[in-house]
MMTF fields as JSON, N, C-alpha, C and O atoms, coordinates in Angstrom:
{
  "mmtfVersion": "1.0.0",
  "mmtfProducer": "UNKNOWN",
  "numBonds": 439,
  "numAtoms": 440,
  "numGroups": 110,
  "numChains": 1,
  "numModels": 1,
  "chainsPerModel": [1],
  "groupsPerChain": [110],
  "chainIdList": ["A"],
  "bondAtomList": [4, 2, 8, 6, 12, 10, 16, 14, 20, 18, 24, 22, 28, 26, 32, 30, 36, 34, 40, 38, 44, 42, 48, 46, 52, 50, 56, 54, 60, 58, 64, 62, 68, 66, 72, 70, 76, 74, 80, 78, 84, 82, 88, 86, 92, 90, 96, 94, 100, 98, 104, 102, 108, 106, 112, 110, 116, 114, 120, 118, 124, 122, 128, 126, 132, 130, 136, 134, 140, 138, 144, 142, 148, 146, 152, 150, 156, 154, 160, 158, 164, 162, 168, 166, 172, 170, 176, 174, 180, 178, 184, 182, 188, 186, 192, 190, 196, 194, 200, 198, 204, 202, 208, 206, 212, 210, 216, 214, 220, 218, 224, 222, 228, 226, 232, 230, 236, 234, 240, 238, 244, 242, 248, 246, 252, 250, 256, 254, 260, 258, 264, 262, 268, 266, 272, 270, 276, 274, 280, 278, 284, 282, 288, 286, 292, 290, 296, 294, 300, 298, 304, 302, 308, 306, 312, 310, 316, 314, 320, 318, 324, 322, 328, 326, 332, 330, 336, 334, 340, 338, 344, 342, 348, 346, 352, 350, 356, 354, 360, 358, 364, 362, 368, 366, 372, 370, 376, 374, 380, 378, 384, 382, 388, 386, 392, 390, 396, 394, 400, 398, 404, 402, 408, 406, 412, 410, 416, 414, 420, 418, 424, 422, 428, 426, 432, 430, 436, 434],
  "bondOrderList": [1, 1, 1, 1, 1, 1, 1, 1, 1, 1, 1, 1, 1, 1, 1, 1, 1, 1, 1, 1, 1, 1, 1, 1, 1, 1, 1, 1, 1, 1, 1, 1, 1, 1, 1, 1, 1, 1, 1, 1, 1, 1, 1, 1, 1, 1, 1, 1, 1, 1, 1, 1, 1, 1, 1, 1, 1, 1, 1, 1, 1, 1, 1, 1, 1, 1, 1, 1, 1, 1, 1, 1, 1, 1, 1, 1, 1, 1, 1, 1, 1, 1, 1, 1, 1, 1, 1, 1, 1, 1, 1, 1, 1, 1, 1, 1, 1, 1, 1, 1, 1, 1, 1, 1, 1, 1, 1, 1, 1],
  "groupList": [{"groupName": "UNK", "atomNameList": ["N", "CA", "C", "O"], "elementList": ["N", "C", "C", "O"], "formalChargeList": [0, 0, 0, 0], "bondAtomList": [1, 0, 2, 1, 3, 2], "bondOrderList": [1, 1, 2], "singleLetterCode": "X", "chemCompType": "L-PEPTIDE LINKING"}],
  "groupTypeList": [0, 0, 0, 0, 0, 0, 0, 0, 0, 0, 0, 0, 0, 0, 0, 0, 0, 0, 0, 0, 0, 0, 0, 0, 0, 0, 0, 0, 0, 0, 0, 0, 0, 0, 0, 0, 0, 0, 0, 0, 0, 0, 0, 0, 0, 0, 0, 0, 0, 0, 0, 0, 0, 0, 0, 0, 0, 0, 0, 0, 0, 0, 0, 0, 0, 0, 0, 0, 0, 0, 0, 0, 0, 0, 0, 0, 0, 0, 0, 0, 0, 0, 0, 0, 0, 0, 0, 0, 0, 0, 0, 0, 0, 0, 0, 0, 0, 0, 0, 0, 0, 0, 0, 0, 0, 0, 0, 0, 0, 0],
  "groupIdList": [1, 2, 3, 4, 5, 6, 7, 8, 9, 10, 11, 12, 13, 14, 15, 16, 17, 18, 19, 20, 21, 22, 23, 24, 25, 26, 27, 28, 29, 30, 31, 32, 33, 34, 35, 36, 37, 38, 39, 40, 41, 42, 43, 44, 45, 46, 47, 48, 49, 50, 51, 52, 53, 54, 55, 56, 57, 58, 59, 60, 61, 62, 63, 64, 65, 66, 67, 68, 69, 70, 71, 72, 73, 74, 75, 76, 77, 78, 79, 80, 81, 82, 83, 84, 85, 86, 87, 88, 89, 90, 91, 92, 93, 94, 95, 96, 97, 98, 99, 100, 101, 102, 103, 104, 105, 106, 107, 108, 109, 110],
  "secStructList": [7, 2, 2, 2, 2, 6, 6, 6, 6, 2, 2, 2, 2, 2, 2, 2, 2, 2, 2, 6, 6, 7, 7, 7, 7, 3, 3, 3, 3, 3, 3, 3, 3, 7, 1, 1, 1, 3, 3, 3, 3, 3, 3, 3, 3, 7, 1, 1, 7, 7, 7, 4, 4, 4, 4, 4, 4, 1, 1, 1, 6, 6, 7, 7, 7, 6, 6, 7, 1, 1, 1, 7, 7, 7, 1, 7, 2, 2, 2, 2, 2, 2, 2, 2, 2, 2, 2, 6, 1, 7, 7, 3, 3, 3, 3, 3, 3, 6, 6, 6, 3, 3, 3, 3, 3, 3, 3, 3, 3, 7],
  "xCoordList": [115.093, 115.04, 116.41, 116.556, 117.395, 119.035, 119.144, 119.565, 118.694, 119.106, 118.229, 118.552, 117.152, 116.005, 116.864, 117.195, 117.144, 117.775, 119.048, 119.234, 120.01, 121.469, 121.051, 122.104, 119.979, 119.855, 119.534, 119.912, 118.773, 117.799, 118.507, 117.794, 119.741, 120.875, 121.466, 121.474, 122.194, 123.266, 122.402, 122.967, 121.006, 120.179, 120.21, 120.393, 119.847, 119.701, 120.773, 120.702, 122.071, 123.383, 123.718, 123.824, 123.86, 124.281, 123.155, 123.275, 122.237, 120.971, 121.24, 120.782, 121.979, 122.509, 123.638, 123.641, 124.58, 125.721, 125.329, 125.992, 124.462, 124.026, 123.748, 124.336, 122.81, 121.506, 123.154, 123.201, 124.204, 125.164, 126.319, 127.369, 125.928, 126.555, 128.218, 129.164, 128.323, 129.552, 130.057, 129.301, 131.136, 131.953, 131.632, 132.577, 130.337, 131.083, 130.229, 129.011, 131.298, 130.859, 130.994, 132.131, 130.036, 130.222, 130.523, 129.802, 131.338, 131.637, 131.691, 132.135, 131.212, 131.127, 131.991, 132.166, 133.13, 134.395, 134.477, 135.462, 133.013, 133.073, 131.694, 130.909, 131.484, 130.035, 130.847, 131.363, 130.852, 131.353, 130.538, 130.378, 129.951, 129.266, 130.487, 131.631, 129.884, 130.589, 130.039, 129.067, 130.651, 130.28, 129.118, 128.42, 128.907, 127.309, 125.982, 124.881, 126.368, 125.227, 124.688, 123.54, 125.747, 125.657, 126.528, 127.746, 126.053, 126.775, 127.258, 126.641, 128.201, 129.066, 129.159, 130.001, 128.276, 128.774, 129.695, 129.33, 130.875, 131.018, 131.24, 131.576, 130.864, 130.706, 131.667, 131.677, 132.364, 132.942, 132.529, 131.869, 132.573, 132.301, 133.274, 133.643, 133.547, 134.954, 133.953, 133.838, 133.343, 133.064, 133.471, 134.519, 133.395, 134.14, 134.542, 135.466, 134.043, 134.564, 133.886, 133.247, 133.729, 132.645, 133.853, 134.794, 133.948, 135.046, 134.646, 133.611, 135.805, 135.673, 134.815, 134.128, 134.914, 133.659, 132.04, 131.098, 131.668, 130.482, 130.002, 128.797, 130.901, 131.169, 129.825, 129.036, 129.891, 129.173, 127.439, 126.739, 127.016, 125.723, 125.363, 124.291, 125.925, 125.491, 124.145, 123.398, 124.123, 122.703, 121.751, 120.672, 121.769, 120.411, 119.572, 119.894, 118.77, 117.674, 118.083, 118.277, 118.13, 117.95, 119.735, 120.117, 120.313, 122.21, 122.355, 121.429, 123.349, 124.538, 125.716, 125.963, 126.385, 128.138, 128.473, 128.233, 129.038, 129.637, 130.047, 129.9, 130.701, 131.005, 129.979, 130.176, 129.031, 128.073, 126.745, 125.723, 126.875, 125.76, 125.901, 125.058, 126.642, 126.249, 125.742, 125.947, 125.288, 124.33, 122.976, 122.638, 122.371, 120.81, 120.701, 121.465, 119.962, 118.884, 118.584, 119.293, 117.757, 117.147, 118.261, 118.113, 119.424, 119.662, 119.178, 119.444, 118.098, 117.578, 118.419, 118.754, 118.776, 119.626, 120.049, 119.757, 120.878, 121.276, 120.749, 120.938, 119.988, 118.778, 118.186, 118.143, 117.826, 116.652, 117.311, 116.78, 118.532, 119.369, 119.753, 119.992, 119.763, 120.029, 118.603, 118.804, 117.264, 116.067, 116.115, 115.539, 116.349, 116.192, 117.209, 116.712, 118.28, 119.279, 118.916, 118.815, 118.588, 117.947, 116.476, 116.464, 115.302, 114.566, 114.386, 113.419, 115.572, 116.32, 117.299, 118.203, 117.213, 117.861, 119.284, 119.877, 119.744, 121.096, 121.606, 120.598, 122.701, 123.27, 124.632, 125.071, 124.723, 125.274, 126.228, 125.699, 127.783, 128.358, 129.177, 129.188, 129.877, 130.941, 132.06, 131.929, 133.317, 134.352, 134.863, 135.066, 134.986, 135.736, 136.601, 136.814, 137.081, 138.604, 138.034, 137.769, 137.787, 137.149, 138.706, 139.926, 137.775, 138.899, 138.628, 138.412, 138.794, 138.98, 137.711, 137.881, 136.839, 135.34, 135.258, 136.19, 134.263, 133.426, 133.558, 133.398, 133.827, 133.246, 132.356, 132.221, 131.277, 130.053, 129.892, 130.171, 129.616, 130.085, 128.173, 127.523, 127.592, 126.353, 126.658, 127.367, 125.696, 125.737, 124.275, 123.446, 123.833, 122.493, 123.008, 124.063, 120.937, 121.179, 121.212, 120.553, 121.991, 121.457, 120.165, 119.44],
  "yCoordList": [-141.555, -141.559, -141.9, -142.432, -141.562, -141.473, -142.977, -143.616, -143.658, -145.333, -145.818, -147.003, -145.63, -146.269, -146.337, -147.287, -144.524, -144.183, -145.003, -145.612, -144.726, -145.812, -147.082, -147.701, -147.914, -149.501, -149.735, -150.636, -148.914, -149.148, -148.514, -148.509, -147.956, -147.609, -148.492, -149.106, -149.057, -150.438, -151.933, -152.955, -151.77, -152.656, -153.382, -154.579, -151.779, -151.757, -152.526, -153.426, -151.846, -152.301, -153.656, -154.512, -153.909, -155.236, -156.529, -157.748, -155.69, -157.133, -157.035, -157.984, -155.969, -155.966, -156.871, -157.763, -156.92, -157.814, -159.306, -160.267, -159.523, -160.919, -161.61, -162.487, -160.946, -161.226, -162.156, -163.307, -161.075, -161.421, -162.064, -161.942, -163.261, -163.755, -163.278, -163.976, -162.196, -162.193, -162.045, -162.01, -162.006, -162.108, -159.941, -159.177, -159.457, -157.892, -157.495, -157.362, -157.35, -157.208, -155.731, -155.293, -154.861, -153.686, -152.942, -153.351, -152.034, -151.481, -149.734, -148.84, -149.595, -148.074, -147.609, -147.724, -146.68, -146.342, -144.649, -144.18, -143.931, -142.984, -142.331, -142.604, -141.613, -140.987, -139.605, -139.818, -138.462, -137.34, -136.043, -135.618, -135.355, -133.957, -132.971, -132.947, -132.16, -130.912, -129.788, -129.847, -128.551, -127.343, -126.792, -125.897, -127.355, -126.875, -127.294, -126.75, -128.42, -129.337, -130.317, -130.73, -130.847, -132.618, -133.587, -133.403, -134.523, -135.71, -136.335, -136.213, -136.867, -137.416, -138.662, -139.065, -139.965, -141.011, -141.768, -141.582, -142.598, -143.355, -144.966, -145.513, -145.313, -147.122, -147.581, -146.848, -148.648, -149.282, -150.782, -151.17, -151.308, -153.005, -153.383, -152.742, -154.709, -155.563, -156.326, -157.546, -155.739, -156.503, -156.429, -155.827, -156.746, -156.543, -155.224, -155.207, -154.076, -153.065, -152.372, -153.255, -150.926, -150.306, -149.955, -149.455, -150.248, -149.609, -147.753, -147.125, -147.449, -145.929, -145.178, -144.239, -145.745, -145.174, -145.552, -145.225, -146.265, -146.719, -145.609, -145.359, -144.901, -143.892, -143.002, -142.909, -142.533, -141.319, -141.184, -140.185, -143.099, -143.22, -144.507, -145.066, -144.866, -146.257, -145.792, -146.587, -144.625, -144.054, -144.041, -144.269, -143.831, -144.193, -145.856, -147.014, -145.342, -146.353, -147.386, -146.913, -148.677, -149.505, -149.282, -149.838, -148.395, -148.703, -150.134, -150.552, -151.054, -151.849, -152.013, -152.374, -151.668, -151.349, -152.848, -153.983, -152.399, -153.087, -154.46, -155.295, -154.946, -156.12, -156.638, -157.838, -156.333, -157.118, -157.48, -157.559, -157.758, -157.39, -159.395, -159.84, -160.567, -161.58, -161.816, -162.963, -161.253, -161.289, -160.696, -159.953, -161.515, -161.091, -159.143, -158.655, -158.753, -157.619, -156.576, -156.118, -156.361, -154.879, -153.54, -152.948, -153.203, -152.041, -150.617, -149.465, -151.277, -150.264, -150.001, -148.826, -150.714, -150.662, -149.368, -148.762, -148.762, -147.372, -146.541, -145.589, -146.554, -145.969, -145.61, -144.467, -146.417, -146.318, -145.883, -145.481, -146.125, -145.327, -143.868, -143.119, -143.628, -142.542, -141.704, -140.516, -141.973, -141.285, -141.668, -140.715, -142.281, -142.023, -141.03, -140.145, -140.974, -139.821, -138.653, -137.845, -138.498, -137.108, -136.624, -135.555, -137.749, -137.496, -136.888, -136.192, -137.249, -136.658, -135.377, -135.249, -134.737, -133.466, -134.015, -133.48, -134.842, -134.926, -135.529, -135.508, -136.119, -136.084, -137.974, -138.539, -138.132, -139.198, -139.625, -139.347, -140.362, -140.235, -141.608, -142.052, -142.134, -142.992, -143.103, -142.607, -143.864, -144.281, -145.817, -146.589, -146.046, -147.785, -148.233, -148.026, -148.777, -149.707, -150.881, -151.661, -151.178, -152.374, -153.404, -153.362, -154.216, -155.157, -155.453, -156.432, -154.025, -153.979, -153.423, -153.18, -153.291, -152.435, -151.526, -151.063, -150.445, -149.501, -148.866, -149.576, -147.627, -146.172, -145.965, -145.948, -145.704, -145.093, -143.707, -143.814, -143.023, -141.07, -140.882, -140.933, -140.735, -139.846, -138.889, -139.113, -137.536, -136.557, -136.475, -136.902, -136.017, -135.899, -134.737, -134.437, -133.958, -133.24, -133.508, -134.472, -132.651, -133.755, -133.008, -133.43],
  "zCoordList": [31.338, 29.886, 29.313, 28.213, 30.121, 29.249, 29.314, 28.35, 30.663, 30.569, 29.829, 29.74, 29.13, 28.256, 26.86, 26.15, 26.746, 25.393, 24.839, 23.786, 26.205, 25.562, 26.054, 26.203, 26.433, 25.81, 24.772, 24.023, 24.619, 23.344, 22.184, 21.18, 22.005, 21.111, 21.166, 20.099, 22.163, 22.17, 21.719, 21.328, 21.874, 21.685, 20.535, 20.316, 19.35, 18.053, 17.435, 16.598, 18.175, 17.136, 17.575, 16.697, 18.523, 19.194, 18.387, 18.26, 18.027, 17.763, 16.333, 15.697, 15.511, 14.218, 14.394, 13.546, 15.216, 14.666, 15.434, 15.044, 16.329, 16.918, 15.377, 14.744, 15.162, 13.562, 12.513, 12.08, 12.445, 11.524, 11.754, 11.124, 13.357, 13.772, 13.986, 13.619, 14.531, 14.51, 16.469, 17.44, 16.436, 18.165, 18.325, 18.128, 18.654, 18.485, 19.864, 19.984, 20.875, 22.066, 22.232, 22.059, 22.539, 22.592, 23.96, 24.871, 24.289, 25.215, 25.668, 24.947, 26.814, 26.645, 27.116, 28.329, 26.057, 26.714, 27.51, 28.08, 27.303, 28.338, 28.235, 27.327, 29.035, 29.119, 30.029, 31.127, 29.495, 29.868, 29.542, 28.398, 30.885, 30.423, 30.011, 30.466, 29.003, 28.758, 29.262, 30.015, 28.868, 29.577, 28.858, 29.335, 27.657, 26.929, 27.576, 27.495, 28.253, 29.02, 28.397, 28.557, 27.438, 26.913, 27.171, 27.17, 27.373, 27.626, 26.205, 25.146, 26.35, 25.438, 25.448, 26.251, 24.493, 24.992, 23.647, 22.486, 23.968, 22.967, 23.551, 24.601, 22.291, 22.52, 21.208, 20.219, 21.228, 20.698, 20.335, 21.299, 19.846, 19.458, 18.241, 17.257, 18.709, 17.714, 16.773, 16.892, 15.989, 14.938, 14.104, 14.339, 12.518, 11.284, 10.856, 10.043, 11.23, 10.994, 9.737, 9.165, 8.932, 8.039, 7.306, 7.921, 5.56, 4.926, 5.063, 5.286, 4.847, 4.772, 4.084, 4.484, 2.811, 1.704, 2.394, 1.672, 3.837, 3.856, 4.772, 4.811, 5.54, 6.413, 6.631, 7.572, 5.649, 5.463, 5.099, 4.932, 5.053, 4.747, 5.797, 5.566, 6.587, 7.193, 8.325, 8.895, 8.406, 9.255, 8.555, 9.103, 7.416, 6.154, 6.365, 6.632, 6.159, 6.355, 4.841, 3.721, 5.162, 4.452, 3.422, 2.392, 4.178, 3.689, 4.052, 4.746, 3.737, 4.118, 3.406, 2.255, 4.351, 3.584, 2.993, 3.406, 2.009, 1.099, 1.41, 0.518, 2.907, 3.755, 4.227, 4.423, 4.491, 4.948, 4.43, 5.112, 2.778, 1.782, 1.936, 1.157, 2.639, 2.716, 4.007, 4.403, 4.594, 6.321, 5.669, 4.747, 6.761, 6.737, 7.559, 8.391, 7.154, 8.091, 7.155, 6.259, 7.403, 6.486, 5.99, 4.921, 7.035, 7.044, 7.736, 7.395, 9.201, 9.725, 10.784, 10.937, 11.44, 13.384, 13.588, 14.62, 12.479, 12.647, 12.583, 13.341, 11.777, 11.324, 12.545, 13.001, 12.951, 14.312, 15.842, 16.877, 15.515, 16.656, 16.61, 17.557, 15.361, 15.353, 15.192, 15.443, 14.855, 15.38, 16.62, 17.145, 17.358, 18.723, 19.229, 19.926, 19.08, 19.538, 19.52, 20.444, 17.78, 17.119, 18.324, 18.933, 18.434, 18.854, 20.168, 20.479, 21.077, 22.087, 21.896, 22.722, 21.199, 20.725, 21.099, 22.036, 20.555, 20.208, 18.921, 18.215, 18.116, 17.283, 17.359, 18.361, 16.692, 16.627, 15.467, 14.39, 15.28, 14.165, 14.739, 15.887, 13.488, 14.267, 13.21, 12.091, 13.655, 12.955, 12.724, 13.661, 11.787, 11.583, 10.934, 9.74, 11.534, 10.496, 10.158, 11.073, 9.046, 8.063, 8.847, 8.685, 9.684, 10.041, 11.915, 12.631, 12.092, 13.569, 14.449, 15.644, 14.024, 14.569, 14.51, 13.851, 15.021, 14.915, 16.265, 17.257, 16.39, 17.366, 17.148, 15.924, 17.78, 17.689, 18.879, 20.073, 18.517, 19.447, 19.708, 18.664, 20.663, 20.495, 21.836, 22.817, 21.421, 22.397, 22.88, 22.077, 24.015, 24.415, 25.401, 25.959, 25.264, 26.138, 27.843, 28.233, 28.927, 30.247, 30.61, 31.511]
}
């Protein structure tokens, strides 16, 4: 299930920035259990990056931050990654420098 779950998370986002033609190759910079009994994964990708103010809503269904309101897509990718995380009793958040790409953090249980 965990290798179904993180393709089909990297899936979502990766087929969001293909869609908006951009260079944003994503990479997974660790997958680490903790002592609660979740795994920790974060992924990174060099795409344009989320201004700060977009932060706090880009998991909402049908959001798109402020930079990318001239690309095509609905506004779901996150959306749908993050019900899949959730749906897996875990939780998901990320960070970006409008410029330099996006962190993306999810936890699952093992």
């Amino acid at each position: 299930i965990l290798d179904t779950l993180l393709d089909r998370t990297l899936l979502e986002r990766g087929a969001s920035a293909l869609e908006r033609s951009e260079v944003a190759v994503a990479e997974l910079l660790e997958a680490a259990p903790d002592a609660a009994g979740f795994v920790r994964f974060s992924v990174r990708d060099q795409g344009r990056g989320m201004p700060a103010a977009s932060l706090g809503r880009v998991f909402d269904r049908f959001y798109r931050a402020a930079n990318q309101e001239s690309h095509t897509g609905a506004g779901l990718g996150l959306a749908i990654a993050r019900e899949i995380v959730v749906a897996h009793g875990g939780s998901i958040d990320c960070s970006s420098v409008e410029g330099e790409g996006t962190d993306f953090h999810f936890v699952l249980a093992r």
